[in-house]
C-alpha positions as CSV (number, residue, x, y, z in Angstrom):
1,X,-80.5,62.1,-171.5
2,X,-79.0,58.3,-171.1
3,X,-80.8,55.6,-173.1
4,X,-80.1,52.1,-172.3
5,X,-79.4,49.6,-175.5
6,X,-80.7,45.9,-173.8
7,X,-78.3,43.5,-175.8
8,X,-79.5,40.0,-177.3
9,X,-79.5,36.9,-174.6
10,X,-81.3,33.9,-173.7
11,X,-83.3,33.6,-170.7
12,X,-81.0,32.2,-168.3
13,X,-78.5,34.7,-169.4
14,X,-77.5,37.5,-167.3
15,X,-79.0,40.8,-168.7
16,X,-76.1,42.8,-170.2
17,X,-77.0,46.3,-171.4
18,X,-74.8,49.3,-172.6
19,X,-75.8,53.0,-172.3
20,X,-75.3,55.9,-174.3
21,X,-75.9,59.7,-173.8
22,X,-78.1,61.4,-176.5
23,X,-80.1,64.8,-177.0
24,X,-84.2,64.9,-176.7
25,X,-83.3,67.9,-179.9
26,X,-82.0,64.6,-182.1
27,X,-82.4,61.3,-180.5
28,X,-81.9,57.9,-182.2
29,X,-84.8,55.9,-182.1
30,X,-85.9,54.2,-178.9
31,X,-88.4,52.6,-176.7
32,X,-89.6,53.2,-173.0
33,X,-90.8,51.2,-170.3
34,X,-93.2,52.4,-168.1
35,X,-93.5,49.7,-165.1
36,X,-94.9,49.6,-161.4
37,X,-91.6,49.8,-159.9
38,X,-93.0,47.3,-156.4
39,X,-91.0,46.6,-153.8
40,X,-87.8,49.3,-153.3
41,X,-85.6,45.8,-152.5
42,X,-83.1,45.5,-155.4
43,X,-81.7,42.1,-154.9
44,X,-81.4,41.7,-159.1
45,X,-78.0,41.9,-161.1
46,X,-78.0,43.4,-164.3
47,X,-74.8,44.4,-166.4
48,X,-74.4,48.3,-167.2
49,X,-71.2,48.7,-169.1
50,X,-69.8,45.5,-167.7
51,X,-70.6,47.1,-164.5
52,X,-73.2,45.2,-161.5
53,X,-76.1,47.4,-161.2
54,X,-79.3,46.3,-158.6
55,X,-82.6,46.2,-159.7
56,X,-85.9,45.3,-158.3
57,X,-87.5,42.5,-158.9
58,X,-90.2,43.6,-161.0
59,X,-87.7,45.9,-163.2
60,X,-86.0,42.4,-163.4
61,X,-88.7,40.7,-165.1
62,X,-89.6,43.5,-167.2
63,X,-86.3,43.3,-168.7
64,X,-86.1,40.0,-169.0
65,X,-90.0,39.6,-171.3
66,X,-88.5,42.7,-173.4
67,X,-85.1,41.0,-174.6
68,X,-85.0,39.5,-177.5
69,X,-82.5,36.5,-178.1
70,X,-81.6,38.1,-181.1
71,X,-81.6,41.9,-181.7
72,X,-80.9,44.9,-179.3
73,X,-83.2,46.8,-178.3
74,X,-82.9,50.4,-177.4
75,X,-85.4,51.8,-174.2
76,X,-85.1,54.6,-172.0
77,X,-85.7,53.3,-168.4
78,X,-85.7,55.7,-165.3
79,X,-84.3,53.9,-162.6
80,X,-81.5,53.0,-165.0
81,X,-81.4,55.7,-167.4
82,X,-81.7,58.1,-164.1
83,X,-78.8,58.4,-162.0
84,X,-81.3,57.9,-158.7
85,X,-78.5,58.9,-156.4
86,X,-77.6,62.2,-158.5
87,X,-81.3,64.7,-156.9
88,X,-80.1,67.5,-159.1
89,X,-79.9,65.0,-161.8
90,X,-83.1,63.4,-161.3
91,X,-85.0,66.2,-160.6
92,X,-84.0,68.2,-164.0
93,X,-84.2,64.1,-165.7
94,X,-87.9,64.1,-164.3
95,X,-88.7,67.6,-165.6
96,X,-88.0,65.8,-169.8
97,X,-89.8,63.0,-169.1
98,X,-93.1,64.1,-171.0
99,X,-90.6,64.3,-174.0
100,X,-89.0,61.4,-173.4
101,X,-92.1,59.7,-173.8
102,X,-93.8,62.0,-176.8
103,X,-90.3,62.0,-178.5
104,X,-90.4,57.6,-178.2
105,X,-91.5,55.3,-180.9
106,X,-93.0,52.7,-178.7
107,X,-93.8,52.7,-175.0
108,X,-94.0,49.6,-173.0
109,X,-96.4,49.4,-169.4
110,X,-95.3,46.5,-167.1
111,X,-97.3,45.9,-164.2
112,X,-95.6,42.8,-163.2
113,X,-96.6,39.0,-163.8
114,X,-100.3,37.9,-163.3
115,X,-101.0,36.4,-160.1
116,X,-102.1,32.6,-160.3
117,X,-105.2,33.2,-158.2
118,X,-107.7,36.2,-158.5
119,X,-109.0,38.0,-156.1
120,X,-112.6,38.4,-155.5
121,X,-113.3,42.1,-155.4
């Protein structure tokens, strides 16, 4: 499985990130993110490898509360970590993500920013 190292920046930075491959049987420490994924529109820019990848908005933001301006952080995210084009891929990725998770030190749930006004319910 890929896991996706998130490297040190400030906030108006452009999110750089590398990517590794490594084995559920022996994997280095890492992190996951668990998020609403919201609208399918990726109109965001993030850095893969020096390469542009999309992502939505709300994967955006995520990313952007998780770095830290100065240390790395290691996370295994699916729309990233997942080749989404590659169904053979994804469908065999999605089959390991229970130990994805279990195997994880930390797992982070982003739901997206609060909205300014409540709703009555």
């Amino acid at each position: 499985f890929r896991l996706l190292t998130i490297l040190p920046g400030l906030p108006h930075e452009a999110i750089c990130c590398s990517q590794m491959t490594a084995t559920l049987k022996d994997p280095p420490a890492y992190k996951t993110l668990s998020y609403a994924w919201g609208s399918p529109t990726r109109n965001h820019t993030v850095f893969v490898d020096n390469k542009k990848l999309l992502v939505t908005e709300n994967l955006h933001t995520a990313l952007l509360h998780l770095r830290n301006e100065q240390r790395a952080l290691c996370i295994w995210i699916d729309a990233i970590c997942i080749n989404q084009q590659n169904l053979c891929e994804r469908s065999q990725q999605v089959g390991m993500m229970r130990d994805i998770y279990k195997k994880s030190k930390r797992v982070y749930v982003w739901l997206g920013t609060p909205r300014t006004h409540a709703r009555n319910l």
